[in-house]
C-alpha positions as CSV (number, residue, x, y, z in Angstrom):
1,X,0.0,0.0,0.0
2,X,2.7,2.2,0.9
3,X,3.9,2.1,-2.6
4,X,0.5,2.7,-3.8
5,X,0.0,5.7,-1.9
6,X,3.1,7.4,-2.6
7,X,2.0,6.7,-6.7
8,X,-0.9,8.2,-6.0
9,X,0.8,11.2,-3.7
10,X,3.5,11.2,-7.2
11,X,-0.2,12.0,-9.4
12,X,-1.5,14.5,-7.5
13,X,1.7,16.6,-7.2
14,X,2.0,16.1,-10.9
15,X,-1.6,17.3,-10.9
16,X,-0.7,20.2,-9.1
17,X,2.2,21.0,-10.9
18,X,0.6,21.3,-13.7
19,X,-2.2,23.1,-12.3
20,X,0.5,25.3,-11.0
21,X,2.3,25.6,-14.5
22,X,-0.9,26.6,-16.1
23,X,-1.5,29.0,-13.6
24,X,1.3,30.5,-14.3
25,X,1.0,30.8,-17.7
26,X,-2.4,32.3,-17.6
27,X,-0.9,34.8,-15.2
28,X,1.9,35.3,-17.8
29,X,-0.4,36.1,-20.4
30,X,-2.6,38.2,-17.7
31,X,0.5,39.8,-17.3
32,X,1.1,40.6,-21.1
33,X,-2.6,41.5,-21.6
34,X,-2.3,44.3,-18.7
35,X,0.9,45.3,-20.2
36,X,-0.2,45.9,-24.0
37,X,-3.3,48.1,-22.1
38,X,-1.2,50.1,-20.4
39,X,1.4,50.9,-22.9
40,X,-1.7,52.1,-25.4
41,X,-3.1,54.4,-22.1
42,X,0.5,55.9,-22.2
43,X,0.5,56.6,-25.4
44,X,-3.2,58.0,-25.6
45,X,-2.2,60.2,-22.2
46,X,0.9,61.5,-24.3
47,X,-1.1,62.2,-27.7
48,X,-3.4,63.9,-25.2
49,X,-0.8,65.6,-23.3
50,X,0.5,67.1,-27.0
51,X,-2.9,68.1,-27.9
52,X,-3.7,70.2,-24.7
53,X,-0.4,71.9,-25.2
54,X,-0.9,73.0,-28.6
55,X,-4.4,74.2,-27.8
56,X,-2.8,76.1,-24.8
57,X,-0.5,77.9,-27.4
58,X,-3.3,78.6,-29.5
59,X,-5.0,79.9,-26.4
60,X,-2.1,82.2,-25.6
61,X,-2.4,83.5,-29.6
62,X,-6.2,84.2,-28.4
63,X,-5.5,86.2,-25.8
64,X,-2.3,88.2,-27.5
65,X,-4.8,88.8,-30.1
66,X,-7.4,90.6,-27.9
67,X,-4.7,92.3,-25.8
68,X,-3.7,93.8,-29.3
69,X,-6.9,94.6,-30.1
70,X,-7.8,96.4,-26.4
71,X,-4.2,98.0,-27.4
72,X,-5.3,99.4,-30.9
73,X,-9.1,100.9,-29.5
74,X,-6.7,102.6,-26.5
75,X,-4.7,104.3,-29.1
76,X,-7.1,105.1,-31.6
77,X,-9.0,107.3,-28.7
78,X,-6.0,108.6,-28.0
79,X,-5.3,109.7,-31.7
80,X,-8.9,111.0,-31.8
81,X,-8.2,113.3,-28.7
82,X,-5.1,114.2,-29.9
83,X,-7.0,115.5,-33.6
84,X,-10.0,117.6,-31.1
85,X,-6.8,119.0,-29.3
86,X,-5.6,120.1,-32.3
87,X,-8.3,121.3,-34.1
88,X,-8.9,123.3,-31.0
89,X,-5.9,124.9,-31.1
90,X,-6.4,125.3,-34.7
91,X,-9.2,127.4,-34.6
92,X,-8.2,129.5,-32.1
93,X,-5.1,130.6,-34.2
94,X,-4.8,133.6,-35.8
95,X,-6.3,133.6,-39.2
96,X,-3.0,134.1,-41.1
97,X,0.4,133.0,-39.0
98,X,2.7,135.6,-41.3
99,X,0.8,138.2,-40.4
100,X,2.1,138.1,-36.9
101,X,0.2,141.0,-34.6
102,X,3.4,142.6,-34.3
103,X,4.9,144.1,-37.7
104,X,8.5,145.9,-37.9
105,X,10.6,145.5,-40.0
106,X,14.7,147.2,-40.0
107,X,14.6,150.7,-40.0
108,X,16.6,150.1,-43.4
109,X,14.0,148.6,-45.3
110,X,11.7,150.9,-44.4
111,X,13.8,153.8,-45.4
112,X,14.4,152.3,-49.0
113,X,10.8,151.7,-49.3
114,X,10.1,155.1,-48.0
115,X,12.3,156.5,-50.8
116,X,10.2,155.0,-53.4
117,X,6.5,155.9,-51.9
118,X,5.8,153.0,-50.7
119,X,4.3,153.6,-47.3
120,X,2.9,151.8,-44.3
121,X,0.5,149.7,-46.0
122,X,0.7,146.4,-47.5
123,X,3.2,146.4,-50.1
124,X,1.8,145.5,-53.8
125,X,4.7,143.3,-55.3
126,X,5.0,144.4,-58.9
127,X,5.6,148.1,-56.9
128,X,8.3,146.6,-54.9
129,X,9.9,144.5,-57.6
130,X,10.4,148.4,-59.1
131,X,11.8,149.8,-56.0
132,X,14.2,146.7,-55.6
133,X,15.4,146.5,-58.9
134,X,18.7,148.7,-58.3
135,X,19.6,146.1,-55.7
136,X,21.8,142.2,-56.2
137,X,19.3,139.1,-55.8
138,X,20.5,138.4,-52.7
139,X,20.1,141.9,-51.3
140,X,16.1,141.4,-52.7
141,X,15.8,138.0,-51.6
142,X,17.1,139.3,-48.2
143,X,14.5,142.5,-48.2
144,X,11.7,140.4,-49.7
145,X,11.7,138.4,-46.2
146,X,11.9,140.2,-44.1
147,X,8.5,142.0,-45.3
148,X,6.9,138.6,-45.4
149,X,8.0,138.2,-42.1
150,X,6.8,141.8,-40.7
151,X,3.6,141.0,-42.6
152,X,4.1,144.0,-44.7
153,X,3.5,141.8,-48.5
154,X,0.1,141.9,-49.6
């Protein structure tokens, strides 16, 4: 009996080693299976990763965008205050800027024109063309404005 118990003992641990052998490979392949998911979940959370990123970039573009925008309405006000300010000032100018309120002109001048009847008046310039034409170019350039400058040209 003794020899029959220890074949039978001999069957079941073959029993169980197989058992045990086939657990293990269907713990392998559990294994495997688990492993495969995983490695596709790492690659969909990195696909993912890349796509919030580039959406965050294009969010950033977004908001540059309206920052620009807020930027160009700012300055557009500004240049529209600046053209009130300066049509302000415009129109309360004097009519003509070379007539200036104040007129001289060198005590020269005016005795040169004085000597040729021209007289306190706006000058008419075919009347001083005649009185100047004893004088150089320069010398009538020279004479010429300084009347535009007193205001004294008509």
């Amino acid at each position: 009996m003794l020899v029959h118990e220890r074949h039978d003992a001999f069957k079941k641990s073959g029993k169980e080693r197989k058992s045990m052998e086939n657990n293990g490979q269907e713990l392998s392949e559990r294994f495997e299976a688990a492993t495969t998911l995983l490695e596709k979940t790492l690659r969909w959370l990195e696909e993912r990763a890349a796509a919030v990123n580039s959406l965050s970039g294009e969010v950033e573009r977004i908001s540059a965008t309206v920052e620009q925008t807020r930027r160009e309405v700012e300055l557009a006000d500004r240049l529209a205050a600046v053209e009130r300010e300066l049509a302000e000032v415009k129109a309360a100018a004097p009519q003509n800027a070379l007539n200036p309120l104040r007129r001289t002109m060198p005590a020269a001048t005016a005795e040169m024109l004085a000597k040729h009847g021209i007289g306190d008046g706006p000058v008419d310039v075919r009347t001083l063309d005649a009185a100047l034409n004893g004088l150089s170019l320069e010398q009538r350039i020279a004479v010429k404005t300084q009347l535009l400058r007193a205001g004294a040209i008509a």
